[in-house]
C-alpha positions, -999 to +999 in steps of 0.1 A: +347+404+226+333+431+248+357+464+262+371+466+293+348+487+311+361+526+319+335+540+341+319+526+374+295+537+397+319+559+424+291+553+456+276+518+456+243+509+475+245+500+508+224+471+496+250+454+476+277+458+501+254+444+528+257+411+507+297+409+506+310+387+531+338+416+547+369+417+569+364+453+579+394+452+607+426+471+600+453+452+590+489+467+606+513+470+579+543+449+586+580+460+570+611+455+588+631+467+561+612+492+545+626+510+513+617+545+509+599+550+546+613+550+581+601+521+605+587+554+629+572+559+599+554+528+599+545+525+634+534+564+632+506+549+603+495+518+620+491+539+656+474+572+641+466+562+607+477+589+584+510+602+571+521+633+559+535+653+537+552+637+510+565+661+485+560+637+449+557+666+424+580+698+426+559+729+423+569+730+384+552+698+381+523+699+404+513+735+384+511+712+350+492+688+365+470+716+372+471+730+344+466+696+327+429+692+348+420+727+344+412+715+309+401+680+317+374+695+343+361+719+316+358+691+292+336+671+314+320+705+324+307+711+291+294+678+287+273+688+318+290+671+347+300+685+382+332+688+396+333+657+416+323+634+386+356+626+373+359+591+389+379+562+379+399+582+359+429+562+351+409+541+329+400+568+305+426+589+309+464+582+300+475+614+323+462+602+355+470+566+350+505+580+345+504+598+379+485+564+393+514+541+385+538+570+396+572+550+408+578+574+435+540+573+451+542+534+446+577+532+464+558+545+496+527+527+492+547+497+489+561+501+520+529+498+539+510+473+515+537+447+510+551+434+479+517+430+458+503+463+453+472+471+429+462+503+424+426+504+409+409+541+421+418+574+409+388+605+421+391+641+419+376+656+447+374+695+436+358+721+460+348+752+435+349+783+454+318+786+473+304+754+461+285+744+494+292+707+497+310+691+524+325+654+526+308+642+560+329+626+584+338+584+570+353+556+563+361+550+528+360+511+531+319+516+538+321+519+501+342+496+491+332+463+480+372+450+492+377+426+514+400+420+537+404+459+547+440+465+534+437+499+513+454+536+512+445+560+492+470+591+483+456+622+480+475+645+459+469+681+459+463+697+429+459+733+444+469+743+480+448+726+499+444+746+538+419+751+563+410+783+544+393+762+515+382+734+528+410+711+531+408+675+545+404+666+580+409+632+600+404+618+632+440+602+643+434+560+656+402+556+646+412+529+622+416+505+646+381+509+658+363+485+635+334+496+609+315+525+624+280+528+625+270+553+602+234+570+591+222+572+557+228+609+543+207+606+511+187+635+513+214+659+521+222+680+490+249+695+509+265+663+513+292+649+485+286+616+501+255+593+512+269+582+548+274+599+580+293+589+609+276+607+636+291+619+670+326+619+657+332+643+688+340+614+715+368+600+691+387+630+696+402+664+681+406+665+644+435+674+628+437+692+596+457+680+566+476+713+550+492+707+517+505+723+490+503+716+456+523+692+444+522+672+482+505+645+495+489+627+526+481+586+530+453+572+554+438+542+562+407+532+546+392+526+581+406+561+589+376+587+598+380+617+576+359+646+557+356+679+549+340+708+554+325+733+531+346+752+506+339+791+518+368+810+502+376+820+469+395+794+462+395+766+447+406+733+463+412+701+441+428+669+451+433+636+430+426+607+456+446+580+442+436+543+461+457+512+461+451+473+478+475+444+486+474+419+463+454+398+481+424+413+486+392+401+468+368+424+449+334+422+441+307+435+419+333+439+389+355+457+410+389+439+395+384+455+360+398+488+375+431+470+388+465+480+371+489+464+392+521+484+399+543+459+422+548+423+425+533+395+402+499+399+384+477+380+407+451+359+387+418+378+408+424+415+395+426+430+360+461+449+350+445+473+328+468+493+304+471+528+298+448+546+281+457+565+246+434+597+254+452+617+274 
């Protein structure tokens, strides 16, 4: 019997999406009797499509998580990898699988999901002080080989995350304008990512996402957000944690990375356990 598989690609070719039949259209979230969020709340994600902050680790906890990937990111940096490399994490690690499956970040995404919630990504995204790499402007469900388009992803801070070092941007509404063309980014060394979403200016002012440690924001996978380059002497790392409804399909082995955290096992995505290597 072969293992589970723990690590996966992170950017897939645009070749092998291309080939996925996709409902790339947002998906409002309906709730009228929401648990943990606020129907403004609701309507505020469906109209701009973001929230934030949400406060899910006091600063006692938030400073061991850092502590805790402090020395995760050295191991993997002496096994030679950069500081972006630690992708689908929750499969490996027991820590972040812990944080993943986190009843208090689950409550919320719940709220906007539905019932059946999987969670099945889990990326640092660390910005070393002076590292020179920006995020370009996106969509994360170019990447994703889910279909229909009905993911958030969480990003947790792990340090203070301000305009100072880089933190997150996004362009309010422009989840509800459908898959945007993008341009190939390959060659870019400067680029974390292989898309670009050019002339970002016409879908209005960006706003930035402030957080500390400990905090979190939610977007849309259809939401347009990046980064820009990390400057300062600071460090900026967040965990990007993603979750799906239930009913979403995915392809190209996708489902291996489910764990599912609300509602019924459905029969389409893996529940993987947690890891015993912390």
């Amino acid at each position: 019997m072969n293992a589970a598989p723990t690590a996966f690609r992170a950017v897939l070719g645009q070749d092998e999406l291309s080939n996925i039949p996709r409902d790339l259209s947002f998906h409002p979230s309906v709730n009228e009797q929401p648990k943990v969020l606020t129907p403004e709340q609701i309507a505020r994600f469906n109209r701009d499509g973001y929230l934030k902050p949400f406060r899910f680790f006091s600063p006692e906890e938030a400073a061991d998580i850092r502590c805790y990937f402090d020395q995760l990111l050295a191991r993997y940096a002496a096994e030679g990898k950069d500081s972006y490399s630690i992708s689908s994490a929750h499969l490996r690690h027991g820590r972040v699988w812990d944080i993943l499956t986190n009843p208090r970040i689950v409550a919320v995404v719940s709220d906007l999901l539905g019932a059946g919630v999987i969670a099945w990504g889990s990326h640092f995204f660390c910005k070393m002080p002076g590292d020179g790499k920006a995020v370009s402007w996106h969509q994360d469900a170019s990447y994703w080989p889910l279909s229909p388009s009905k993911a958030v992803t969480v990003w947790l801070a792990i340090d203070d995350a301000d305009r100072g070092n880089a933190c997150m941007r996004v362009i309010p509404g422009t989840h509800v304008l459908g898959h945007l063309t993008w341009q190939l980014s390959e060659q870019d060394e400067s680029n974390v990512l292989n898309l670009t979403v050019p002339g970002v200016e016409k879908y209005g002012d960006p706003v930035y996402v402030e957080l500390k440690a400990g905090e979190a924001s939610l977007h849309s996978d259809l939401l347009l957000h990046g980064s820009e380059m990390n400057t300062s002497s600071r460090r900026r790392c967040g965990l990007t944690l993603r979750y799906t409804a239930s009913d979403v399909t995915a392809h190209l082995g996708w489902a291996d990375k489910g764990v599912v955290v609300a509602g019924p096992p459905p029969a389409h995505w893996a529940n993987r356990p947690r890891p015993t290597e912390e």
